[in-house]
N, C-alpha and C positions, 0 to 999 in steps of 0.2 A: 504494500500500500504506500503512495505516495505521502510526505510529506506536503502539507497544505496552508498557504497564509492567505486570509481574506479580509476586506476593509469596503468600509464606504468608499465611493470616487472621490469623494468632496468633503472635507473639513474646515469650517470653519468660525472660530472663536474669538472673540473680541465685543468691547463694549459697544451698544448700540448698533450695531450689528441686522436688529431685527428692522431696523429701517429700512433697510433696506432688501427684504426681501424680496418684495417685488420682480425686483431687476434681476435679482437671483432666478426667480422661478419661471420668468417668460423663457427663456432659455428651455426649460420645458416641455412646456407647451401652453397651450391658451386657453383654458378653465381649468381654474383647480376648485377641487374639495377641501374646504378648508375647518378641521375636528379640532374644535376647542370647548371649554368647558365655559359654563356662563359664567364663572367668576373673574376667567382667565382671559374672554373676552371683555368684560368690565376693564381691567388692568390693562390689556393689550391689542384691544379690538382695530378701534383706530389709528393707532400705531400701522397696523397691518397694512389696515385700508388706505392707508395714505401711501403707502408704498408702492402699493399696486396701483396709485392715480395716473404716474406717465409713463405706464405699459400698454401694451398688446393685450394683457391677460387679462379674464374676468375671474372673481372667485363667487365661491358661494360658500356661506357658511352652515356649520351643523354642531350643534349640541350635542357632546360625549353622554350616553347614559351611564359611565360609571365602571364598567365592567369590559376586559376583553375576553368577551365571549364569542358563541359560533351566531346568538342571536342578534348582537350590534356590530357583528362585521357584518351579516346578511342583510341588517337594516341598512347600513351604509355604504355597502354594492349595489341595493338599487336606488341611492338614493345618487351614485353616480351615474345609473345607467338612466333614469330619469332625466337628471340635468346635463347629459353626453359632457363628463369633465374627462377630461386626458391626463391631470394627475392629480394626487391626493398630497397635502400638506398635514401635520400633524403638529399641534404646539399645546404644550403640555407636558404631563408627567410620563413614564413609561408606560401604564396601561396605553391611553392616548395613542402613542408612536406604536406599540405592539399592535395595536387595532386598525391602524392607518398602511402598515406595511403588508401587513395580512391582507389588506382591501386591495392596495395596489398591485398586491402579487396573483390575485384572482380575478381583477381586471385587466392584468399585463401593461401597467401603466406605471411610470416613475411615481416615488416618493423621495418627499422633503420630510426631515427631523427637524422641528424645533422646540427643545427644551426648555421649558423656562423653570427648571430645577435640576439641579444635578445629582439625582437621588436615582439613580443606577444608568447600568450598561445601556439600557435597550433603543438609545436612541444612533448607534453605530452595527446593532448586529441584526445577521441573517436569520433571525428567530423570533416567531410569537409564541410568549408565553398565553396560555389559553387556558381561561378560567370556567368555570360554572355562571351560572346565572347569580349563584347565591357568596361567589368569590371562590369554592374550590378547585383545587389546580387542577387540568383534565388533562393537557397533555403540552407536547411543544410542536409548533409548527416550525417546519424545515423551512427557511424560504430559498430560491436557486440565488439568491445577489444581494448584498446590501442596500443600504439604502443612496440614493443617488446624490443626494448631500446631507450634511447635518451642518447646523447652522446652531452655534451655541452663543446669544448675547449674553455676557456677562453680567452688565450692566443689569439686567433683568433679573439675572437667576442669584445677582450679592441681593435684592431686595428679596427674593422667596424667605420662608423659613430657616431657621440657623438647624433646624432640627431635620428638614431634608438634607440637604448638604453632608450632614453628620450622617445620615442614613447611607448616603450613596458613597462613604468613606466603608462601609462596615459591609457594604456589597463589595467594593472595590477590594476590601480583603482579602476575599474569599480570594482573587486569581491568580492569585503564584502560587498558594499551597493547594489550588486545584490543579492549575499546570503542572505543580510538581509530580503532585500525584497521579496523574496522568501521563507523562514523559516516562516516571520510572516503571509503571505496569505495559508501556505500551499499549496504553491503548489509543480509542479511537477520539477527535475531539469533532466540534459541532460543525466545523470546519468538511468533515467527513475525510480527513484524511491524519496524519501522524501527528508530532507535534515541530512545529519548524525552532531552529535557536532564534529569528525572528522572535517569533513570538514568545517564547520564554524569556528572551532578554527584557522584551516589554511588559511581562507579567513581574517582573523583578524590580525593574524600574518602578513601576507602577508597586509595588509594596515598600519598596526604599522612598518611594517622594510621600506614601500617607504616614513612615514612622517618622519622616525628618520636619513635614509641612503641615501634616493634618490639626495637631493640638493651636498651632500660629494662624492657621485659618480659620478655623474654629472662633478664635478673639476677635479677630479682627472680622468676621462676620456680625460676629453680637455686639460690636463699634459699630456696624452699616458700613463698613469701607472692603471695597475692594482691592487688597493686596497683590504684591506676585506669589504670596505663599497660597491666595484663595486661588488665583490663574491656576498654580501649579496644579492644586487639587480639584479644583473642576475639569482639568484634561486629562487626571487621573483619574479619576470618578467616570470621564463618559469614554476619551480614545483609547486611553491607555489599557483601560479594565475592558471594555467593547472589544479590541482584538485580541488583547491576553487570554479572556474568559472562552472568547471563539474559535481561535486557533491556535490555544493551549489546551483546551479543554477543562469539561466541568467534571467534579468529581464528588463529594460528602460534602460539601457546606450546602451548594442548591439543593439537593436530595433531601437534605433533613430539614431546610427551607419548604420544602413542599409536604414534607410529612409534617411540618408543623400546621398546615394551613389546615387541615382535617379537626381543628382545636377549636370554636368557635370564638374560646377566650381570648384566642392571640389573633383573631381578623380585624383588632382597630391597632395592629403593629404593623410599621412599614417593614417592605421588603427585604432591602436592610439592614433593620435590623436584627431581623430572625435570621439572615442569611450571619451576620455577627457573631453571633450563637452558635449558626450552624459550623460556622468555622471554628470554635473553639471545640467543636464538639467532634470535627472531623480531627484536630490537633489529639486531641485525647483516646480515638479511635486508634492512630497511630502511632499513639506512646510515643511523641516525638522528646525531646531533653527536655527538663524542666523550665532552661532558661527561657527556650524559645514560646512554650506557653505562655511562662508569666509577661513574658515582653506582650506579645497577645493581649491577654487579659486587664495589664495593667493598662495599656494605650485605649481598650474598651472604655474602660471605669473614668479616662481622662476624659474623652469628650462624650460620655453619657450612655455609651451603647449597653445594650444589655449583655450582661454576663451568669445572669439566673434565670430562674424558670419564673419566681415571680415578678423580672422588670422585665417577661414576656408577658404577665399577664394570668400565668399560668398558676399561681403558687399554690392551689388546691387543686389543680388536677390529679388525679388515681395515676397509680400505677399502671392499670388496666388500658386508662386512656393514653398514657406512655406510649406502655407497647402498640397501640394502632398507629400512633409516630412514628414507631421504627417498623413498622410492617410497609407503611405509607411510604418510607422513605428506602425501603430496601427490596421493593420492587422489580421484578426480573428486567423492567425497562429503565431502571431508572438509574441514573450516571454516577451514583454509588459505585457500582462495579466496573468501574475506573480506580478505584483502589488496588494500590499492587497489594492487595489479598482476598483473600473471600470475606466478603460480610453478610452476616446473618440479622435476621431482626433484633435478636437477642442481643449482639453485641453493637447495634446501635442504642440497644434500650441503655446497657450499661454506659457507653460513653456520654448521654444526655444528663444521667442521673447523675455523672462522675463529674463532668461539666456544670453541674448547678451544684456540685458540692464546693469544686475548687471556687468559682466564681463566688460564691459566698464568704469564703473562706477570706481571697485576697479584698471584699469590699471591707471585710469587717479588720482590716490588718491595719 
């Protein structure tokens, strides 16, 4: 099997940036769908629309309901086939852009990323995550291409919450010790092919820039200013983790990320940070040294992420509901077994439970 590196065509990051999308997206083509959420349209409607005043291109806007599911991508293909648009814009959070690339990829029409938070990968990869109606995870969609640009204003995403940003730090974890873990078993990544030194270098990169930048970003986020520690971390957060995660491969933190979603308790936690969790919990599956945990764990407790079961939300769940976690999560499809070893549900139940002992342990130290 081939070694595999894949990417968006188009990256682009800088403040105010979203102004100029327009001019970005005629290049396109000439209707786009434009899937924003009404809050986010309030914040950044007109922004948009001004953009698109001395183009070729009309848009047409639509209301996110909430969910990437099979039911509001199929509401959202024909609401392109309706309005004959030639490509789909997405601005928003990861749901948002996972539902927008999914649409364009069953229209056969370019998509645009625009993020106005940098609170995970999904606005650079070939993949829709795909939920339930009622938020449980069902499966992932393969897409054949990324997305045709991503456009990340800054300026935009230093005013979101200081607590996204933080979130898409504690996804962004996840992707060197899932590329590792995936490099050393040989397996396959989402990429569908090996893992390249490419892309490990940039899964590396991208964990050396959230130990050295994350806690100074963090600050100067909750100031309102936009730093080059926050730059750093937001192209860690969306390029750097978007192709490390994709053409390194995913391994135990998503996996346990998705057996956590089967918890009713933990559905008002972001992505992030159950994927946080899941990473300390994949660290403890593979009895890695202690120092490297605790380096883990402490950098968590610094900017707030969770390191227990109860700051997921969790802290009276059963044992019994555990185990459906680790069944959830160990899966015969599921990118667990990317681990260079066998795992069982069992010995995920142990590393969740060993994970919320240590996380305890170093809050209370």
């Amino acid at each position: 099997m081939a070694n595999i590196l894949i990417s968006p065509s188009k990256y682009v990051q800088g403040a105010g940036e979203l102004k100029k999308l327009g001019s970005y997206a005629e290049k396109y083509g000439k209707k786009a769908l434009i899937v924003i959420t009404a809050s986010g349209y309030k914040r950044v409607g007109a922004m948009i629309e001004d953009s698109f005043k001395e183009t070729g291109c009309e848009i047409v806007f639509d209301y996110f309901n909430g969910e990437c599911s099979k039911t509001e991508i199929n509401r959202l293909v024909a609401i392109v086939e309706a309005n004959g648009c030639d490509m789909v814009i997405g601005v928003g959070g990861g749901k948002i852009l996972d539902t927008c690339k999914a649409v364009a990829y069953y229209k056969a029409i370019p998509v645009l990323t625009c993020p106005t938070i940098a609170s995970t990968d999904a606005p650079c990869s070939a993949l829709s995550v795909i939920y339930t109606d009622e938020g449980v995870f069902e499966e992932y969609l393969f897409l054949p291409a990324n997305p045709n640009m991503v456009l990340m204003d800054t300026e935009v995403i230093t005013k979101s919450p200081v607590r996204l940003t933080v979130s898409g730090m504690g996804d962004a974890l996840a992707t060197y010790f899932e590329a590792r873990a995936t490099k050393n078993s040989d397996g396959t990544t989402c990429a569908g092919g090996k893992v390249t030194t490419a892309a490990m270098a940039l899964a590396e990169l991208c964990f050396n820039t959230l130990m050295e930048e994350g806690v100074k970003a963090k600050l100067a986020l909750e100031a309102g200013v936009c730093t080059t520690a926050v730059e750093k971390v937001i192209e860690a957060n969306t390029l750097l983790s978007g192709i490390g995660f994709e053409s390194g491969g995913l391994a135990g933190a998503h996996a346990i990320h998705n057996g956590f979603t089967v918890l009713e308790e933990c559905h008002h936690m972001y992505h992030g940070e159950k994927v946080a969790f899941g990473t300390i919990t994949q660290l403890v599956l593979e009895n890695v040294p202690e120092e490297e945990l605790v380096d883990v764990i402490t950098w968590c407790i610094e900017l707030g992420l969770p390191v227990t079961l109860a700051e997921l939300g969790a802290a009276n769940v059963t044992d019994e509901q555990l185990m459906e976690v680790a069944k959830a999560a160990s899966v015969e499809s599921e990118t667990i077994h990317n681990m260079p070893f066998e795992v069982t549900a069992e010995k995920v139940f142990a590393a969740i439970k060993a994970a919320d002992a240590y996380g305890r342990y170093y809050l209370c130290d």
